[in-house]
C-alpha positions in Angstrom: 0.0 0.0 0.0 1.5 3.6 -0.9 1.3 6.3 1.4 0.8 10.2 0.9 4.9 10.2 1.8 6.2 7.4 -0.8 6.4 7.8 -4.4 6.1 4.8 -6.9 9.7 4.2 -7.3 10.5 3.4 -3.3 6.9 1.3 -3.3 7.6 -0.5 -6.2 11.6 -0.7 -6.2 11.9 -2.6 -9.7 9.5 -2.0 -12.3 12.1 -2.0 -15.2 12.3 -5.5 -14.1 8.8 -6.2 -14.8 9.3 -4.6 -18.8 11.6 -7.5 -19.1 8.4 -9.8 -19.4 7.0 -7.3 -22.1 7.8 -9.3 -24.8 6.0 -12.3 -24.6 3.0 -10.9 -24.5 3.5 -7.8 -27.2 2.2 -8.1 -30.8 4.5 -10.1 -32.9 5.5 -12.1 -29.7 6.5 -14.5 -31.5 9.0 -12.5 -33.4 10.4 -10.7 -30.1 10.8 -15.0 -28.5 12.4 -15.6 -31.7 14.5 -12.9 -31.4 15.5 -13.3 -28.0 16.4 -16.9 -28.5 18.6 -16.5 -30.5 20.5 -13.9 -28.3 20.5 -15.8 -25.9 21.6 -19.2 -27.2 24.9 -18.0 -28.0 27.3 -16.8 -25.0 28.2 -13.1 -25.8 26.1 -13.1 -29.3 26.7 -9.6 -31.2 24.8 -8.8 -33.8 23.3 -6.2 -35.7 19.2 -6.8 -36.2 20.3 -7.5 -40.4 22.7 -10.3 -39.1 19.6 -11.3 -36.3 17.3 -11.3 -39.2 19.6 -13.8 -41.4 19.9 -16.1 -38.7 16.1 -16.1 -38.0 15.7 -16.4 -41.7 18.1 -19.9 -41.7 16.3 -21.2 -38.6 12.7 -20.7 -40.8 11.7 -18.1 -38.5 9.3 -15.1 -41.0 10.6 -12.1 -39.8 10.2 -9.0 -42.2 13.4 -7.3 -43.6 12.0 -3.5 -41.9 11.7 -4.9 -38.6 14.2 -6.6 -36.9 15.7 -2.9 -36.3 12.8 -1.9 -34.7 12.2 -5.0 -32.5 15.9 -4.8 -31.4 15.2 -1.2 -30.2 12.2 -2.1 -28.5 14.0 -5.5 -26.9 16.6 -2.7 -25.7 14.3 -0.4 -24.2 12.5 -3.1 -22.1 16.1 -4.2 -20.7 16.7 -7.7 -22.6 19.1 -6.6 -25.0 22.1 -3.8 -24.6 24.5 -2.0 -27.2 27.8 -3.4 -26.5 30.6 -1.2 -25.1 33.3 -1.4 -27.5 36.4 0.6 -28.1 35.8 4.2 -28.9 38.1 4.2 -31.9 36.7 3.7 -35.2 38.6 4.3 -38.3 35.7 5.6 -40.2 32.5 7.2 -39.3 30.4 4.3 -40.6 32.5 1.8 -38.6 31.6 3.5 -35.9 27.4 3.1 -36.6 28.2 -0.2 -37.5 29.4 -1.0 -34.3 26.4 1.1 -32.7 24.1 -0.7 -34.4 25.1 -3.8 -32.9 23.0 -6.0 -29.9 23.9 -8.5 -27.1 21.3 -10.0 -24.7 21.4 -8.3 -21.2 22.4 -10.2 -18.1 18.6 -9.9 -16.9 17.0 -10.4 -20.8 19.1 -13.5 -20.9 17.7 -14.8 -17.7 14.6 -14.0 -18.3 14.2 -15.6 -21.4 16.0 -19.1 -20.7 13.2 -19.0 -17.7 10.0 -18.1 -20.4 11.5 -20.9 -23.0 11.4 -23.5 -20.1 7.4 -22.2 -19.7 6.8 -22.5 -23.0 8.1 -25.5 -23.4 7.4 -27.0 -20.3 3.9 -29.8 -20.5 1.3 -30.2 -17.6 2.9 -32.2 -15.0 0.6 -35.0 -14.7 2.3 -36.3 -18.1 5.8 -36.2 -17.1 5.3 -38.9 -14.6 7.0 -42.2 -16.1 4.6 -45.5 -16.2 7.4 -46.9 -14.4 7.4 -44.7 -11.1 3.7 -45.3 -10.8 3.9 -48.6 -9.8 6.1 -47.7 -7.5 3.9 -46.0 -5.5 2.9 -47.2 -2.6 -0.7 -47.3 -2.6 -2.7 -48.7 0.2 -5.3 -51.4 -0.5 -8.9 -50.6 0.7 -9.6 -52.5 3.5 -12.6 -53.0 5.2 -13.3 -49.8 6.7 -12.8 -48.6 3.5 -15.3 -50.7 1.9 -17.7 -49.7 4.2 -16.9 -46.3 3.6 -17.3 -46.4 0.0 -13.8 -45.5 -0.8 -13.4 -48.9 -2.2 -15.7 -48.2 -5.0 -13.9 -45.3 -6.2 -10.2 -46.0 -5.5 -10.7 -49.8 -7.4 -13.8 -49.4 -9.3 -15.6 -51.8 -7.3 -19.1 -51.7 -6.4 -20.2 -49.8 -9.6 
């Protein structure tokens, strides 16, 4: 709860954490996962959004040639990707944009989306069980107070 006294920034100390999330859930998700997978599957991937786009392209991912830029800007404004910090010294003024233009996945991004491919990928627990480990549960078998009970009938199928 926020008081008169407390702004929104000492209430909620990390909201620029929440905009990491931002991008599963945008339009064109599915570009911005794509995008972010491949940052992240590499360690220390730089790449410019053209380069990004190519590799999408070779891994069948339909990305349009106008927006990789764009979605690498936006990925960089939520916090999953960063311009890398490379030497200041450029030979030529397009060396140097060339090298501004370039993206690596945040610590944070990275993090974040290693933890949304295991939720994507992840299936409902109940099928994850092995048919081996059930029958190594230890069920009980009704007895008699069971029986009487009724329990019986629905934990064997008996009495129906």
């Amino acid at each position: 709860m926020i008081d008169a006294g407390t702004t929104q920034a000492e209430a909620d100390p990390a909201p620029e954490r929440r905009d990491l999330y931002r991008y599963v859930t945008a339009d064109n998700a599915e570009e911005y996962i794509a995008i972010m997978r491949l940052f992240s599957s590499t360690l220390l991937a730089d790449l410019s959004a053209g380069e990004a786009q190519s590799a999408l392209e070779r891994f069948g991912a339909q990305i349009s040639v106008d927006d990789p830029e764009s979605r690498c800007r936006q990925l960089e404004q939520w916090g999953n990707l960063v311009r890398p910090v490379r030497d200041a010294r450029a030979a030529t003024v397009a060396e140097w944009v060339r090298s501004r233009s370039r993206y690596q996945v945040s610590k944070l991004g990275g993090r974040v989306a290693r933890q949304v491919d295991e939720v994507i990928s992840a299936s409902d627990g109940a099928r994850e069980v092995a048919r081996e480990l059930l029958g190594a549960t230890d069920v009980p078998t009704p007895g008699p107070s069971c029986r009487r009970s009724g329990l019986a009938s629905v934990s064997t199928g008996e009495g129906t």
